[in-house]
C-alpha positions in Angstrom: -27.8 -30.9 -36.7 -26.0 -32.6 -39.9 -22.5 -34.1 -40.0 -20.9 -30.6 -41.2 -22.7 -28.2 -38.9 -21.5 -30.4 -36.0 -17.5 -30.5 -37.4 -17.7 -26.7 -37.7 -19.0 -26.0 -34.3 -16.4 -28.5 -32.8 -13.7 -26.8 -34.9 -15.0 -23.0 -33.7 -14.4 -24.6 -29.9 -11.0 -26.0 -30.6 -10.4 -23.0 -32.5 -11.3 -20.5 -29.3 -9.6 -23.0 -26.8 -6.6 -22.4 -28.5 -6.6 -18.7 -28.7 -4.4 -16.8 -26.2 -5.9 -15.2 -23.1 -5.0 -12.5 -21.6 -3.3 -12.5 -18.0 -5.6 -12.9 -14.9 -5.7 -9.3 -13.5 -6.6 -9.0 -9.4 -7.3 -5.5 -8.5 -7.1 -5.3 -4.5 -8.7 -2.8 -1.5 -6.6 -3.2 2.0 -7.7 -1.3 5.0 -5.8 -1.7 8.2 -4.7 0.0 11.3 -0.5 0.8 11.3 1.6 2.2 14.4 4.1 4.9 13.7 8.1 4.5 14.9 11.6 4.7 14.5 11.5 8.7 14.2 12.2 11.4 17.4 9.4 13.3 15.9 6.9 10.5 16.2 4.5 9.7 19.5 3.6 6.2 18.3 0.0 6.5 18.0 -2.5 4.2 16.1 -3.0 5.9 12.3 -4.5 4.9 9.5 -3.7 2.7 6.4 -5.3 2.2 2.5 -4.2 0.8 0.0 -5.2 0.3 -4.0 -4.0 -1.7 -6.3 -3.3 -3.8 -9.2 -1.3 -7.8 -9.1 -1.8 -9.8 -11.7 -0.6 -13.6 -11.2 2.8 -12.4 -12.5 4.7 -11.1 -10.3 4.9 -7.1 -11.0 1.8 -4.9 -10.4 1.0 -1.4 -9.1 -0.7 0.2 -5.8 -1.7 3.8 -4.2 -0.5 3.2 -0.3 -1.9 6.1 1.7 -1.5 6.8 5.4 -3.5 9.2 7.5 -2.0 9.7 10.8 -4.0 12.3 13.5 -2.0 13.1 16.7 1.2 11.8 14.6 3.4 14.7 16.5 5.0 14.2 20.1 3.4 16.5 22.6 0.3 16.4 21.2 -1.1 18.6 24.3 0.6 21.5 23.1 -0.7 21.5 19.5 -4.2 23.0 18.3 -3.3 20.9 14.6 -1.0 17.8 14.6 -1.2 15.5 11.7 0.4 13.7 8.6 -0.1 12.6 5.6 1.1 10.1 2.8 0.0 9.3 -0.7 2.6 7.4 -2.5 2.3 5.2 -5.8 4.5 2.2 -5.8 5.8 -0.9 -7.8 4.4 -4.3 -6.0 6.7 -7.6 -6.7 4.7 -10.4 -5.4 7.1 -13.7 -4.7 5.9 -17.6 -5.7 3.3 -19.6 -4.1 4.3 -22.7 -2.2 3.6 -25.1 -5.8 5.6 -22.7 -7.5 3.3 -20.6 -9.2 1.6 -17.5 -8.8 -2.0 -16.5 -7.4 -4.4 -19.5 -6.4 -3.0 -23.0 -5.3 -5.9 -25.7 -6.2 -7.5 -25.1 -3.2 -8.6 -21.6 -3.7 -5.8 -20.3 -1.1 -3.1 -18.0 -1.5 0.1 -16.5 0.3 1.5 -14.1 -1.5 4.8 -12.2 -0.1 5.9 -9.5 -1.7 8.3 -5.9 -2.0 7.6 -2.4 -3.1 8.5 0.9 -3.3 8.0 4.1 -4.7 7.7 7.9 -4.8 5.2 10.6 -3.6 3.5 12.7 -1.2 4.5 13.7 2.0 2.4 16.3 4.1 3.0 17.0 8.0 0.6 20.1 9.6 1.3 21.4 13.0 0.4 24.2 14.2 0.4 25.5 18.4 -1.6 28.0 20.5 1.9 29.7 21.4 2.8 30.6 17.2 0.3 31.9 15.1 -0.4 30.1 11.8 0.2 26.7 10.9 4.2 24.8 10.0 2.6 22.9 6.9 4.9 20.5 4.9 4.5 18.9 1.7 7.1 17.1 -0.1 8.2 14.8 -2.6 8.7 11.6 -0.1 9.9 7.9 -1.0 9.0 4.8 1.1 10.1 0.9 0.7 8.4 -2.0 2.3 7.8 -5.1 2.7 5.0 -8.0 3.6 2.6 -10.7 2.7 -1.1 -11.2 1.6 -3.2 -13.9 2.6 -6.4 -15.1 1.3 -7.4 -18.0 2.9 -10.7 -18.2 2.0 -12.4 -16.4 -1.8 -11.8 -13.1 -1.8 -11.2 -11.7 1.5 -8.1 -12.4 3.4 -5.1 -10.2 5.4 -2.4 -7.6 4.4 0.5 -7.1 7.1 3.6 -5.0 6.3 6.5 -3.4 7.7 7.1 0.1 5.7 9.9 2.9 5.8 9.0 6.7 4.8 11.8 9.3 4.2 11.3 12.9 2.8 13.6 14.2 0.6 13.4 17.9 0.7 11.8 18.5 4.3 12.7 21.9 5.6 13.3 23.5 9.4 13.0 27.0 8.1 10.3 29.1 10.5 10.2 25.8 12.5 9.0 26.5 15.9 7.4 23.1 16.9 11.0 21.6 17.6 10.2 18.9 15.0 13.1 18.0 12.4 11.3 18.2 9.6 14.6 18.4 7.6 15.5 15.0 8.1 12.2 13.9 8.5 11.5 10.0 8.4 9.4 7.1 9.9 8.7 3.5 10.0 4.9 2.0 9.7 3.7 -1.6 10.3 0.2 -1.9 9.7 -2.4 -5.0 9.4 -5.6 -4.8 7.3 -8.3 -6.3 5.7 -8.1 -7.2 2.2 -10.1 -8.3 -0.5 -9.7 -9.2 -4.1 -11.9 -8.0 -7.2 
């Protein structure tokens, strides 16, 4: 390789080192178990947490959190169909490392805190042997939460979160169950698995 080849090639790689690149982008799966309180309506069984999403090392991304909650109902003896259902799409705002910076620290770890909220969702089905037909509910719903990520080791770590629910156009009309679905509203800490892609 002469003299001017090799000035060209080292001027191409100065040339690309230079160049801008774009943000680090971390999509995310959680899966987790959550427990259901702070509502009348609610019997505090396990239910079901997922969530999808998108946080880049800045501190604004996206996520899908969805709940599935069998048996969600009190008195679940005297219902044939007792379930819920969320689906909400929310703003995440992930807080600073401990080095001050976001994402990794040097040694591959991370502890990411974070906020969100947003707007969806909200579907409650009940339905007795006493009342024909199911009470079936969907609304537009909003929830606001709060928690942290940690990834200890690659790409898999843990998600734990406290979260709050609240429908905003729940109904009592033709209600027989003796659930206030008119004021409906819940609280949902959950723990899951995470991991990184």
């Amino acid at each position: 390789m002469t003299l001017l080849m090799r000035s060209r090639v080292l001027l191409i790689a100065v040339v690309i080192g230079c160049l801008p690149r774009p943000a680090h982008a971390e999509g995310y799966i959680n899966a987790g178990l959550g427990i259901s309180f702070g509502s009348p309506s609610a019997e505090g069984r396990a239910n079901f947490a997922a969530d999808l999403g998108w946080l880049p090392r800045e501190p604004i991304g996206v996520e899908v959190d969805v709940t599935y909650a069998p048996s969600f109902f009190k008195n679940p003896g005297s219902f044939t169909e007792n379930r819920l259902t969320t689906v909400m799409g929310n703003v995440i705002v992930a807080g600073w490392d401990r080095r001050g910076r976001y994402g990794r620290s040097r040694r591959g770890a991370a502890l990411r805190p974070y906020v969100s909220g947003g707007f969806g969702l909200m579907s409650e089905r009940v339905s007795t042997a006493a009342a024909p037909g199911a009470i079936s509910n969907s609304h537009l719903g909003v929830n606001a939460g709060l928690g942290v990520m940690a990834l200890p080791r690659g790409s898999f770590g843990v998600r734990a979160e406290l979260r709050y629910f609240q429908d905003l156009v729940g109904t009592n009309n033709g209600n027989t169950t003796g659930i206030n679905f008119g004021s409906f509203h819940f609280w949902r800490a959950s723990i899951g698995a995470v991991m990184t892609f």
